[in-house]
N, C-alpha and C positions, 0 to 999 in steps of 0.2 A: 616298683612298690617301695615305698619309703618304710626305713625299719627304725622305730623306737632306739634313742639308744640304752643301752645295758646301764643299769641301776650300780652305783661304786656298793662297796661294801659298808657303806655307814651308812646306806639307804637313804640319803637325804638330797644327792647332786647324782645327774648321771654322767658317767666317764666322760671327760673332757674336760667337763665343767669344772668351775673352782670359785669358790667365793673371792669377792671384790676385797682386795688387800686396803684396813682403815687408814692407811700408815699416809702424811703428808711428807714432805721433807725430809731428808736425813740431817740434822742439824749438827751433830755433835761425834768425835768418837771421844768417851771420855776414858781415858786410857792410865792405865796407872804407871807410877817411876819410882823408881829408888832414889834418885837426884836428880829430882826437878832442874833445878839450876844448870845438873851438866846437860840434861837430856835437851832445856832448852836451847842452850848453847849449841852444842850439836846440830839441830834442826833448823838453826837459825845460819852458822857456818860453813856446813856442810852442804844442806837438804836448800839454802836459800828462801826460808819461811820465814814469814813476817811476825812479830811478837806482838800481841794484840795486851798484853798485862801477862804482870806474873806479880800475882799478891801472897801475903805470908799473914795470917791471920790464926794467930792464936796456936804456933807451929804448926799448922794445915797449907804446905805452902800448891797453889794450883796456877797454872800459866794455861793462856790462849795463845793458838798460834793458828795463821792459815797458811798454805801448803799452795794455793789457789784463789781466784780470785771469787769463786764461790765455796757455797759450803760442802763439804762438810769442812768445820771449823776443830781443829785438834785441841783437846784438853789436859792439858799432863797435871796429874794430880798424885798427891804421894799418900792419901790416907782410900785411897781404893785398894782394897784387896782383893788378890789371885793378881794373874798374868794377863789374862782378858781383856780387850778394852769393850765397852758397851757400847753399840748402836744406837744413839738416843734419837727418837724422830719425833718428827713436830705431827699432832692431830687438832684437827680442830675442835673436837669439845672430848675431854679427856672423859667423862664419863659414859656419854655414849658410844666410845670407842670399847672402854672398857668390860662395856654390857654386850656388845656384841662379840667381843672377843670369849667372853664368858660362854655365847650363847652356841661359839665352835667348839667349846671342850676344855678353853685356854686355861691355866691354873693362875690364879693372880701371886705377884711376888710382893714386894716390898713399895712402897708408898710414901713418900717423900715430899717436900716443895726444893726447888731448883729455884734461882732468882730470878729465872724465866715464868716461872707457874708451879702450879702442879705438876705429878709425876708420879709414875709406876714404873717402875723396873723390874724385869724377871726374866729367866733363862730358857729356853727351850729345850724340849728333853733331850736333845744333842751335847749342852752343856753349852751355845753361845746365848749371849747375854745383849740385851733391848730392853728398851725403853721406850717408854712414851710420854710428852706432854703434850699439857696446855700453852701456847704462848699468851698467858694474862696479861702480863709484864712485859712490853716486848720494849719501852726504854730499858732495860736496868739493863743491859751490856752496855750499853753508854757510856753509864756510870763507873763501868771497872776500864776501860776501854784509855791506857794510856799511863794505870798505873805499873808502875816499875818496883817492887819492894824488894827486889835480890833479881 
């Protein structure tokens, strides 16, 4: 005799089950530095990472770098705050991701555009920190892809 299984305690999945995660790609860890320039250096010397840019705009200076020949693609940026780096992942339509996340409990964080698309970024009550976009934009790494400004 086949038995039901057992209801979880949010009443809505039964044990085993788990909702289908929205999340596409990992694109990005965007990660914060004290010196950009050395951190670059270092990952590029040491770690043998490739420099994809490292622009200085308005004293915000942020570099790309990859680690690999896919992504996730590292971002070292010095106007990020905490220690943390952010899990930024690609979705495919940033609002209905964002509705459905809604619709598990999720608490929405901070709201932003990226020069990839839009974006949401927010912490999970463990205290790690994600992201999500749109990729609207998906020329504009092109665009930065070569500059060197330090």
């Amino acid at each position: 005799m086949d038995q039901e299984p057992a209801p979880t305690t949010d009443g809505n999945r039964t044990e085993g089950e788990r909702p289908a995660a929205p999340f596409g790609q990992l694109d990005f860890l965007y990660t914060p530095s004290d010196d950009v320039p050395a951190d670059v250096d270092w990952f590029t010397s040491v770690l043998g990472a490739r420099g994809l840019f490292a622009i200085d705009d308005g004293g915000v200076r942020v570099a790309m770098l990859e680690l690999s020949e896919g992504p996730p693609r590292i971002l070292l940026t010095d106007h990020l705050e905490g220690d943390a780096s952010i899990l930024v992942y690609r979705v495919d339509d940033l609002e209905r991701t964002l509705a459905e996340l809604t619709g598990r409990g999720w608490q929405p964080g901070r709201r932003l555009e990226i020069p990839q698309g839009p974006c949401a970024s927010f912490r999970s009550p463990g205290g790690q920190r994600l992201a999500v976009y749109e990729r609207s934009r998906p020329g504009v790494e092109a665009h930065f892809i070569g500059r060197f400004d330090f």
